[in-house]
ZADO-1210 file (C-alpha; in nm, 4 decimals, padded with zeros to 6 digits):
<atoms>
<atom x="00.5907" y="00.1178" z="-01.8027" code="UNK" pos="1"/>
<atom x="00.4113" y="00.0062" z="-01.5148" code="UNK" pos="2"/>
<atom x="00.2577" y="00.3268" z="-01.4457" code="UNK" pos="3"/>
<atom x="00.1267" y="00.2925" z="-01.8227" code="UNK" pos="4"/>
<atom x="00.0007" y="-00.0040" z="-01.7809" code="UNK" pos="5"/>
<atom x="-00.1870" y="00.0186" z="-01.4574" code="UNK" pos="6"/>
<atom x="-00.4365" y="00.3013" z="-01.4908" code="UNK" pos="7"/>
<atom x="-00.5214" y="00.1083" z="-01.8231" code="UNK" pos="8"/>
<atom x="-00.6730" y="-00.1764" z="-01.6438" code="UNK" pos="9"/>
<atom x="-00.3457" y="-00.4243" z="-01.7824" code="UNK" pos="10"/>
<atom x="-00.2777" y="-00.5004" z="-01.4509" code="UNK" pos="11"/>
<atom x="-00.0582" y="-00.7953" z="-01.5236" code="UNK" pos="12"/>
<atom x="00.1177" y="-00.6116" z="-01.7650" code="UNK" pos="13"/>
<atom x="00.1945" y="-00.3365" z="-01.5158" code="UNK" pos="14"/>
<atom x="00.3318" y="-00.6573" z="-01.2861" code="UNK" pos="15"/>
<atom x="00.5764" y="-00.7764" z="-01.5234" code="UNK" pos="16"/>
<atom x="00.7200" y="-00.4092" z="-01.6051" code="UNK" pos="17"/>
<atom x="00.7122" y="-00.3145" z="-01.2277" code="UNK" pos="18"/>
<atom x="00.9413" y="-00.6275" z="-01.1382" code="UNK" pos="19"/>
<atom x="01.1339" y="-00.5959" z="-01.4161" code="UNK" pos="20"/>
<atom x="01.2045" y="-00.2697" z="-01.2555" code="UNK" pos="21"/>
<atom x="01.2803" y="-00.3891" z="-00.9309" code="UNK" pos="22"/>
<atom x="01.5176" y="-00.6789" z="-01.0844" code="UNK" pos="23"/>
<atom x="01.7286" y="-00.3637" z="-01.2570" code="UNK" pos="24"/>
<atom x="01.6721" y="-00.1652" z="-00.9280" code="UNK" pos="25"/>
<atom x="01.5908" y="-00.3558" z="-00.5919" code="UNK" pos="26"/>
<atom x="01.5732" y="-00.0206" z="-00.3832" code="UNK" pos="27"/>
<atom x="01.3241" y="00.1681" z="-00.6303" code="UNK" pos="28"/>
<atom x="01.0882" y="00.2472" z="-00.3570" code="UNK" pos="29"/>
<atom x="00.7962" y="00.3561" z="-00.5887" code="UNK" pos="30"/>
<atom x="00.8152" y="00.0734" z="-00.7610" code="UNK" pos="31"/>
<atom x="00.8311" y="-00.1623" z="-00.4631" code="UNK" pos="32"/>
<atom x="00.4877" y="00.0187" z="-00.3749" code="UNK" pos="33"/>
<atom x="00.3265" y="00.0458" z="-00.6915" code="UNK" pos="34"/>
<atom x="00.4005" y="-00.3560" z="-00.7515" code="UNK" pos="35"/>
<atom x="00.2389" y="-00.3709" z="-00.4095" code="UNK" pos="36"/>
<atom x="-00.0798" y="-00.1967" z="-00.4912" code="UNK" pos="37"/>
<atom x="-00.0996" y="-00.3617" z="-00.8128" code="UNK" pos="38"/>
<atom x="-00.1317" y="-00.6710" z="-00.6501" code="UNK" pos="39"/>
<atom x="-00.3687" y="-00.5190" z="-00.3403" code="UNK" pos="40"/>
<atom x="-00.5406" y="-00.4652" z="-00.6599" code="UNK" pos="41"/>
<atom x="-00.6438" y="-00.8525" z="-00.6919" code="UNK" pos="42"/>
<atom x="-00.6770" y="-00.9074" z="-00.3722" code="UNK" pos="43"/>
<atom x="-00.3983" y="-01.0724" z="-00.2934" code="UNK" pos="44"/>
<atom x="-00.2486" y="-00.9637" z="00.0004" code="UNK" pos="45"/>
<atom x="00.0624" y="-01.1389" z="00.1500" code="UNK" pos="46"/>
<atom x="00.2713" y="-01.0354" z="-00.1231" code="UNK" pos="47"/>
<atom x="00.1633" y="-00.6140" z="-00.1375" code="UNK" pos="48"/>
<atom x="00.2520" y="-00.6726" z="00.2474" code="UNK" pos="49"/>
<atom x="00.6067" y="-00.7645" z="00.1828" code="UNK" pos="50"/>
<atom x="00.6152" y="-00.5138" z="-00.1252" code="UNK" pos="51"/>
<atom x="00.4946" y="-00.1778" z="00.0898" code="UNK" pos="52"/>
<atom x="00.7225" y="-00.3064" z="00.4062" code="UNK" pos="53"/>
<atom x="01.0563" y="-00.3558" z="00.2017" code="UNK" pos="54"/>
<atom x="00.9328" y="-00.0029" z="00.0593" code="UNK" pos="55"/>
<atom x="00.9026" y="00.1492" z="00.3967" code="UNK" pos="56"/>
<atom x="01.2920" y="-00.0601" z="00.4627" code="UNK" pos="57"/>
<atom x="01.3703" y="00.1697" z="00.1714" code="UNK" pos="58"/>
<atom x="01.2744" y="00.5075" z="00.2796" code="UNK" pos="59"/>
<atom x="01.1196" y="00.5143" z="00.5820" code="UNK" pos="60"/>
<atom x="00.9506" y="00.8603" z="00.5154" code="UNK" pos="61"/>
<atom x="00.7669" y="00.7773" z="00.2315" code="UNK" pos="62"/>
<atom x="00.3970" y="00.7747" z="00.3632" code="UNK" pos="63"/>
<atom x="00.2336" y="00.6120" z="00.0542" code="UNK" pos="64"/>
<atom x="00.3379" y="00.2443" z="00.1534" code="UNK" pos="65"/>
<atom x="00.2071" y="00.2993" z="00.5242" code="UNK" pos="66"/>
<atom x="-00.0967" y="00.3991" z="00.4279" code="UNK" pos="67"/>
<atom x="-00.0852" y="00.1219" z="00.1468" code="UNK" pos="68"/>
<atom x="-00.0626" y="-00.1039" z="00.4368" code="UNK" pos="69"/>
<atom x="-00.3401" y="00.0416" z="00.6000" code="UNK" pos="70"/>
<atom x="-00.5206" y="-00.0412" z="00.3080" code="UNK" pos="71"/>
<atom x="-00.3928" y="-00.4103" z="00.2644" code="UNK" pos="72"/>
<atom x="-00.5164" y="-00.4746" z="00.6484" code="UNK" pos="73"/>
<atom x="-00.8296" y="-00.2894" z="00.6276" code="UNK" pos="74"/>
<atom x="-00.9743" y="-00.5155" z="00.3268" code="UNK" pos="75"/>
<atom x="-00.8076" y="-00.8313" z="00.5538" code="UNK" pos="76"/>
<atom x="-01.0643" y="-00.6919" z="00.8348" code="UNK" pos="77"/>
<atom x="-00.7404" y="-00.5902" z="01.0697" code="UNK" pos="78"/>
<atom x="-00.8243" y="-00.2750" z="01.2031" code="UNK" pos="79"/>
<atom x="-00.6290" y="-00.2247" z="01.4599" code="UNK" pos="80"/>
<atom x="-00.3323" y="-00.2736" z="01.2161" code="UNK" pos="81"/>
<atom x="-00.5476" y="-00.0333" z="00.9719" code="UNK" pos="82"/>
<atom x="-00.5311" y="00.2215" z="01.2305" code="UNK" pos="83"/>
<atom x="-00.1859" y="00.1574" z="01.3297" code="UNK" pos="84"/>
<atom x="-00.0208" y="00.2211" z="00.9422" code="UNK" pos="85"/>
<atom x="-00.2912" y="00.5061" z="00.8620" code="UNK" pos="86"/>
<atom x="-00.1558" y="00.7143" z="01.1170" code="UNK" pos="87"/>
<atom x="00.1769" y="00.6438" z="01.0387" code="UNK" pos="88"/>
<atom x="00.1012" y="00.7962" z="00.6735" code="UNK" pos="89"/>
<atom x="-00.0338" y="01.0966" z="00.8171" code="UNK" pos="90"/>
<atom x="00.2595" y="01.2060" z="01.0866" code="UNK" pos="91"/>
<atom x="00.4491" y="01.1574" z="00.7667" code="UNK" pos="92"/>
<atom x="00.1559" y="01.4136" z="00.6283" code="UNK" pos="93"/>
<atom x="00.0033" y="01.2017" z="00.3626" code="UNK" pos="94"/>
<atom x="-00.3572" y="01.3370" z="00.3473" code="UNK" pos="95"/>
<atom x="-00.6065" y="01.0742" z="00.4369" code="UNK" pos="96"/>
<atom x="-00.9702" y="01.1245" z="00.3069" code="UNK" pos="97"/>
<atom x="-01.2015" y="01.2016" z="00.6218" code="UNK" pos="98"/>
<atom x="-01.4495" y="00.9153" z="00.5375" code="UNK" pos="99"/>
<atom x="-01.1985" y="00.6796" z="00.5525" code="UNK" pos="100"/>
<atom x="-01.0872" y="00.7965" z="00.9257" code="UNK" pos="101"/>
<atom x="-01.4778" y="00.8003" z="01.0363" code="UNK" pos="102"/>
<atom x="-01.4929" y="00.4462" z="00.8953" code="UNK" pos="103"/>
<atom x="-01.1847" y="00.3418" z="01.0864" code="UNK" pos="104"/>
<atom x="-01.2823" y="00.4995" z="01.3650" code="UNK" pos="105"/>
<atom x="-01.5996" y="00.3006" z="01.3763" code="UNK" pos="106"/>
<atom x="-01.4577" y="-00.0123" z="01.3309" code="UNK" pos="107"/>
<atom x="-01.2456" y="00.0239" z="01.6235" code="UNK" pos="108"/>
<atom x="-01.5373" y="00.1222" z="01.8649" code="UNK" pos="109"/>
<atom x="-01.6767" y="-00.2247" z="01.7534" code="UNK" pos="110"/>
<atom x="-01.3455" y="-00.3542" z="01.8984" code="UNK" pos="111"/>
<atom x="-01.3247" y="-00.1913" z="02.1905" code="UNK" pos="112"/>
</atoms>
């Protein structure tokens, strides 16, 4: 139900239906992520960090919580981290979009 809820906007809705189930599976690895992006998706941020790490616990070659991670550090301004997960997704072959490598790439010149 979650992924009913969520492209609808009902964002808290999708919440409650993605833990719900989690409680009836703990090791559903999509839902792990997808309660982890749903809550990217208000900007909170310590909790999607726990979600997409117990999902990568789960199946470690599933690329969509590493580069859900990537995501989750980029908007916290961590780019090495960014960096770190994004390429992570894509030696698992998750397609990243090109702007979003420039961008990272940019940010870690400022670093450097």
């Amino acid at each position: 139900m979650g992924n009913v809820y969520f492209p609808l906007g009902r964002k808290k809705e999708a919440i409650t239906a993605y833990k719900k189930a989690i409680e009836l599976e703990p090791d559903y690895v999509f839902a792990c992520n997808n309660l982890g992006v749903a809550y990217l998706s208000l900007n909170e941020y310590d909790k999607p960090l726990t979600l997409f790490k117990k999902a990568i616990e789960i199946s470690l070659d599933y690329p969509k919580p590493y580069y859900n991670i990537s995501l989750t550090y980029y908007k916290m301004k961590k780019y090495e981290e960014t960096l770190k997960y994004c390429k992570k997704a894509m030696e698992l072959n998750y397609e990243v979009d090109e702007e979003f490598i420039k961008l990272l790439n940019s940010h870690r010149r400022k670093v450097e």
